[in-house]
C-alpha positions in Angstrom: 65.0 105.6 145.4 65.2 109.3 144.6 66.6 110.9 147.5 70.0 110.3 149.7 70.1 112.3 153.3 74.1 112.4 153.3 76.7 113.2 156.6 79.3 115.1 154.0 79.7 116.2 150.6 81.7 114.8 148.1 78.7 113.1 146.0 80.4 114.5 142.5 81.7 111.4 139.8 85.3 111.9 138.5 86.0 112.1 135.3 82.7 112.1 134.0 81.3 115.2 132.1 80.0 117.1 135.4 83.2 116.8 136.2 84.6 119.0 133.3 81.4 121.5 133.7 80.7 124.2 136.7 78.5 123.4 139.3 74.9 125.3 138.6 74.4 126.8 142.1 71.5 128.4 144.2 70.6 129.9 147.1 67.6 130.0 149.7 67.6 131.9 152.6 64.8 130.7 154.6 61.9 133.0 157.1 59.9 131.8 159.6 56.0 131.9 160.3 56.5 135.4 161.3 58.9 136.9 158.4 62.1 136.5 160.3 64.9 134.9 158.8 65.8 131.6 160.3 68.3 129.7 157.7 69.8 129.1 154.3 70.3 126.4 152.1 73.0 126.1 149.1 71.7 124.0 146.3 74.0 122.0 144.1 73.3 120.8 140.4 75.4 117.8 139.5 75.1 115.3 136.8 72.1 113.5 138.4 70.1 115.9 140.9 70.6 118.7 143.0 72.6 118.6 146.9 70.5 120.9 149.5 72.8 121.6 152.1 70.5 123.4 154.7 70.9 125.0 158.1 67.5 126.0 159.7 66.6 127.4 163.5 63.3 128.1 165.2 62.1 124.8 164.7 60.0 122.0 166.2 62.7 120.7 168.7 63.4 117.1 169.0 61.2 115.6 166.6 60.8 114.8 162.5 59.7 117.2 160.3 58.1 117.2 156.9 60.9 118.6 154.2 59.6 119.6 150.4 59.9 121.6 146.9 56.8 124.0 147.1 55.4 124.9 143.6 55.7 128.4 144.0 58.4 131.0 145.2 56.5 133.5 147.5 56.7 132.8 151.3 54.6 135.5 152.9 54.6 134.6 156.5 51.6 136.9 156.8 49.3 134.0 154.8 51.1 131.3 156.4 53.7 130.7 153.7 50.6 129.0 151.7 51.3 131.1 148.8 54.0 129.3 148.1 51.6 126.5 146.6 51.3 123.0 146.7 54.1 120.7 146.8 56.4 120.7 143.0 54.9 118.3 141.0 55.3 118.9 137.2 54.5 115.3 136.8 50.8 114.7 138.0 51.9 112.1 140.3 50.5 111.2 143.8 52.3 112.3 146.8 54.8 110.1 148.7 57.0 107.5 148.6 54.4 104.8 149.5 51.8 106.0 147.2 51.4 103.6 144.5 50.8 106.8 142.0 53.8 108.5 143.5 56.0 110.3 144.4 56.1 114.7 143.8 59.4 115.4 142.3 59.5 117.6 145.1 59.1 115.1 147.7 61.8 114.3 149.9 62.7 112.7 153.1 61.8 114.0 156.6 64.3 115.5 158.8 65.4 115.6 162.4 65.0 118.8 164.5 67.7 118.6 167.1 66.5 119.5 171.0 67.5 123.3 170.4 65.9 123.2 167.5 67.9 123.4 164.6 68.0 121.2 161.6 71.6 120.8 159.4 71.3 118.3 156.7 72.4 117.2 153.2 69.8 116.0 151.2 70.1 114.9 147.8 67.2 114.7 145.1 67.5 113.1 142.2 64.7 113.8 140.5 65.0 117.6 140.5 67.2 120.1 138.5 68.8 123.6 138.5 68.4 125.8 135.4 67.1 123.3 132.9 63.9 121.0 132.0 60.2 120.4 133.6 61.4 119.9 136.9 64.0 122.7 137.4 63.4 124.1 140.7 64.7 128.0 140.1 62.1 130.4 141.3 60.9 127.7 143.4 60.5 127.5 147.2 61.6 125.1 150.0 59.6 124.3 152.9 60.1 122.7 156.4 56.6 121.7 158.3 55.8 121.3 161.6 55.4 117.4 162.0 56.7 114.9 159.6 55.4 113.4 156.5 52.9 110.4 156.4 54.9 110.0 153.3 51.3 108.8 151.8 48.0 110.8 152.4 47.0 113.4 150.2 47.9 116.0 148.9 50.7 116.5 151.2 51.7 113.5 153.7 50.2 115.4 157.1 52.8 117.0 157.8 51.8 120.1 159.1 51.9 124.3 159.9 54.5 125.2 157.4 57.4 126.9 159.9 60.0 127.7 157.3 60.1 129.0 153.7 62.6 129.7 151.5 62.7 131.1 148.0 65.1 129.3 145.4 67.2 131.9 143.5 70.3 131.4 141.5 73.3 131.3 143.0 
């Protein structure tokens, strides 16, 4: 499994060589389908992934929403935040977690909309970095959807209008 949704932070080893090293930060600050802002996410690098910490309003309330690394950093509400691309994928795979061929690197779980509709979470992703390889995610975008991923049909898992955008910029 790639991905952990976590209730606190805390996820860094001891000892270990992150430990000795600063954290690579980032920042998102998220807009909604009509250009307002709506939220912010810090990003974490450690050892083995990146920890999105995200607060988001505006949203779907009460339901499961579709939560992904968008190929692109542009969300112009004006096109419908599809100019941030297609979902992160330097690897050619399949998208989601019960594709046989899968999953995006940017792939990750769904999230809950509270009845207000706001979303806080802490999601961890493996299989993504900050700052360094193929699948460093600087300059890249996060996206919340309007209904949740399928987590299998193609090329992105159903999920949706794309509500909220945000571009990834080092922190």
């Amino acid at each position: 499994m790639k991905w952990i949704v976590v209730a606190a932070a805390g996820l860094a080893s001891a000892g270990g060589p992150a430990a000795a090293q600063e954290a690579v930060t980032a920042k998102a600050e998220f807009v909604n389908m009509t250009g307002e802002r709506n939220g912010s996410a810090t990003l974490t690098g450690m050892a083995d992934g990146v920890l999105i910490e995200l607060e988001v309003t505006g949203l779907p309330p009460g339901q499961w929403v579709g939560f992904h690394v968008h190929e692109t950093g542009k969300c112009e509400a004006a096109a419908k935040h599809e100019s941030a691309g297609g979902h992160f994928d330097p690897g050619g795979k399949e998208h989601g977690y019960k594709a046989p061929g899968g999953p995006h690197v940017g792939d990750m779980p769904n999230l809950h909309v509270e009845a207000d509709g706001t979303v806080r979470a802490q999601v961890f992703n493996s299989a993504i970095r900050l700052g360094e390889g193929d699948n460093d995610v600087i300059g890249r975008a996060l996206m919340i959807h309007g209904g949740p991923d399928d987590y299998q049909s193609q090329p992105s898992g159903k999920s949706g209008a794309r509500h909220a955008c945000a571009v990834i910029l080092k922190g």
